[in-house]
MARTOR-791508 format. One record per residue (C-alpha): residue number from 1; residue in three letters; chain; x, y, z. Coordinates in steps of 0.05 Angstrom, whole numbers. Layout:
N
num, residu, chaine, xx, yy, zz
NUM, ALA, A, X, Y, Z;
...
END
This chain:
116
num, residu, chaine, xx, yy, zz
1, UNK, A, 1902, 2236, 1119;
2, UNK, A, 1947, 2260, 1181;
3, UNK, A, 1939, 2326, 1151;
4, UNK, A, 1859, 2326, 1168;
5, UNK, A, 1876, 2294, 1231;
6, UNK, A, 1909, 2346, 1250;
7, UNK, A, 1848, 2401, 1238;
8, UNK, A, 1806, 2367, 1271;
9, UNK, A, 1781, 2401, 1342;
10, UNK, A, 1800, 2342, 1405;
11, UNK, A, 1758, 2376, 1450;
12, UNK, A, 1697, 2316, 1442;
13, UNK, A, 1747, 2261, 1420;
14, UNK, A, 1782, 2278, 1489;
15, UNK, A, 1726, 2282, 1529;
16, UNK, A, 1710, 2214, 1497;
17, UNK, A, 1780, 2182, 1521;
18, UNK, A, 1756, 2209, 1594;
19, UNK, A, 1689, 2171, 1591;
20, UNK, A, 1720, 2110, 1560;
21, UNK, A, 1770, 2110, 1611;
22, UNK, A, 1723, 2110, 1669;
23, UNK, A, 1684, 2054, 1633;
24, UNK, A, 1749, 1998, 1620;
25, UNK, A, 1763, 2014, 1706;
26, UNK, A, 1685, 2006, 1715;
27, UNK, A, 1676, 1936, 1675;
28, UNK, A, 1746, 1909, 1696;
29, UNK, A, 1726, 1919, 1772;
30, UNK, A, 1663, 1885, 1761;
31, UNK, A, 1706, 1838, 1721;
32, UNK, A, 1744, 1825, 1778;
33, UNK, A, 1690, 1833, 1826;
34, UNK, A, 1652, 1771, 1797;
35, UNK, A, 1728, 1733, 1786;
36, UNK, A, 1704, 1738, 1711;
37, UNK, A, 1768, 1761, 1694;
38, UNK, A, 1834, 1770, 1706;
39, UNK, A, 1869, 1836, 1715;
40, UNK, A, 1930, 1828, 1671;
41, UNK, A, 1979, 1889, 1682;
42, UNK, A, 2021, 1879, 1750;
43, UNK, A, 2026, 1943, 1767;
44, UNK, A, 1944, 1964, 1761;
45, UNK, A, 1934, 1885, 1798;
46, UNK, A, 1970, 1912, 1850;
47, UNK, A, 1940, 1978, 1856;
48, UNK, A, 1879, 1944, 1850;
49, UNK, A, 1887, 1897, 1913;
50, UNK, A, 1916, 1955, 1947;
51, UNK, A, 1867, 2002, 1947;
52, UNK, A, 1795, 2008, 1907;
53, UNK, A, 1791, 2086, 1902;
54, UNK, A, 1867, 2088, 1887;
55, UNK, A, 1858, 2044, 1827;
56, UNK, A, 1804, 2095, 1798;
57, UNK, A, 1850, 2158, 1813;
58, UNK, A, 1896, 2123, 1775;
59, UNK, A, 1864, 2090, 1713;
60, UNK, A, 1832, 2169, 1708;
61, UNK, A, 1894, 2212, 1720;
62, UNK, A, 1932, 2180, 1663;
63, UNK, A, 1880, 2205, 1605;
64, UNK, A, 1884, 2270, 1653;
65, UNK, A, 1949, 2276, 1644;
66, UNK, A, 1951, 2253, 1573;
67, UNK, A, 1899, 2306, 1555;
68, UNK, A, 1950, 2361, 1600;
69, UNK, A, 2000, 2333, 1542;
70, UNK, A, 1959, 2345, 1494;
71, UNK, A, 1939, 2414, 1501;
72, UNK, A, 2013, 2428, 1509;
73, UNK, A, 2041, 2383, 1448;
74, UNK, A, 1983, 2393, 1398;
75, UNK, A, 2014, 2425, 1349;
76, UNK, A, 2060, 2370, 1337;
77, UNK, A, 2043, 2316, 1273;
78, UNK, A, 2036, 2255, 1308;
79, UNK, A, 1994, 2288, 1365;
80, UNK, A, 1921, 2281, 1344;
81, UNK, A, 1933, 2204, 1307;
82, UNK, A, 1963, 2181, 1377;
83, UNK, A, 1896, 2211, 1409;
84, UNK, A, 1858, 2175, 1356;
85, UNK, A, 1898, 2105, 1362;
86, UNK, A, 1885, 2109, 1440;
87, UNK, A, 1813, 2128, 1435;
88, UNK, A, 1797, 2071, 1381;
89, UNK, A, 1846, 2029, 1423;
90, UNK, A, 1801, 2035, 1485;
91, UNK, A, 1736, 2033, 1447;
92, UNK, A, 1767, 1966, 1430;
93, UNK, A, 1778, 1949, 1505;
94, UNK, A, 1704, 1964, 1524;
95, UNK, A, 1675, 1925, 1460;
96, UNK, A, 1710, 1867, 1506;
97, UNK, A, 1679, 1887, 1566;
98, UNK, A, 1612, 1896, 1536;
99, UNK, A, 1620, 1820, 1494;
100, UNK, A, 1639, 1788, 1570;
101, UNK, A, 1585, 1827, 1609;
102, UNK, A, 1540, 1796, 1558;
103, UNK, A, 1557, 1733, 1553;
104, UNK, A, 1553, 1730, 1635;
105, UNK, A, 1478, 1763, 1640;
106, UNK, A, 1458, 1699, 1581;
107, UNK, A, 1499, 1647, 1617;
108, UNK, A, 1472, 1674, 1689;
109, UNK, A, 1542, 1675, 1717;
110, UNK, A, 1515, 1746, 1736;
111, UNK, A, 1449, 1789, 1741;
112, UNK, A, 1448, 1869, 1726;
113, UNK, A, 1420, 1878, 1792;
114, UNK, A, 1471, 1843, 1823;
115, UNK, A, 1514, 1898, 1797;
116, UNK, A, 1493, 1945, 1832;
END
């Protein structure tokens, strides 16, 4: 199974990381926004309260970077399944954002157009 991993071309499952990156920073500052949640890593909490903008650069230039890793590392075994696990780890993350946005739009804690 590794094996066909590794054939496969990253170029869309990378460019899928990127977008679901930008998504998890999306929904957890609305998240936070709304005080529907609570930001649980110290160090992006901090950023967060800090600065706005600087939280985005960050929560984007670490798939950056770990897509500048890739394109140097990819011929090593375990490269593609790690790209894999964290793409199907953060599809997991926004399934979570998407179940609490919904459940506040039904409850009315929040309105879509309030979102914007």
């Amino acid at each position: 199974m590794i094996a066909t991993i590794q054939k496969w071309d990253m170029k869309a499952m990378l460019l899928g990381l990127l977008l679901l990156c930008f998504s998890d920073a999306a929904f957890t500052d609305i998240g936070l926004r709304f005080f529907l949640i609570e930001e649980m890593n110290p160090i992006v909490k901090r950023i967060y309260e800090w600065n706005i903008v600087s939280y985005y650069v960050v929560k984007l230039v670490l798939p950056l970077l770990l897509i500048l890793i890739y394109y140097h590392l990819k011929n090593k075994k375990w490269m593609n399944p790690f790209i894999l696990a964290t793409v199907a780890l953060y599809c997991l993350v926004n399934i979570y954002h998407l179940i609490w946005v919904s459940f506040g739009v039904h409850d009315g804690w929040f309105t879509f157009r309030s979102l914007l």
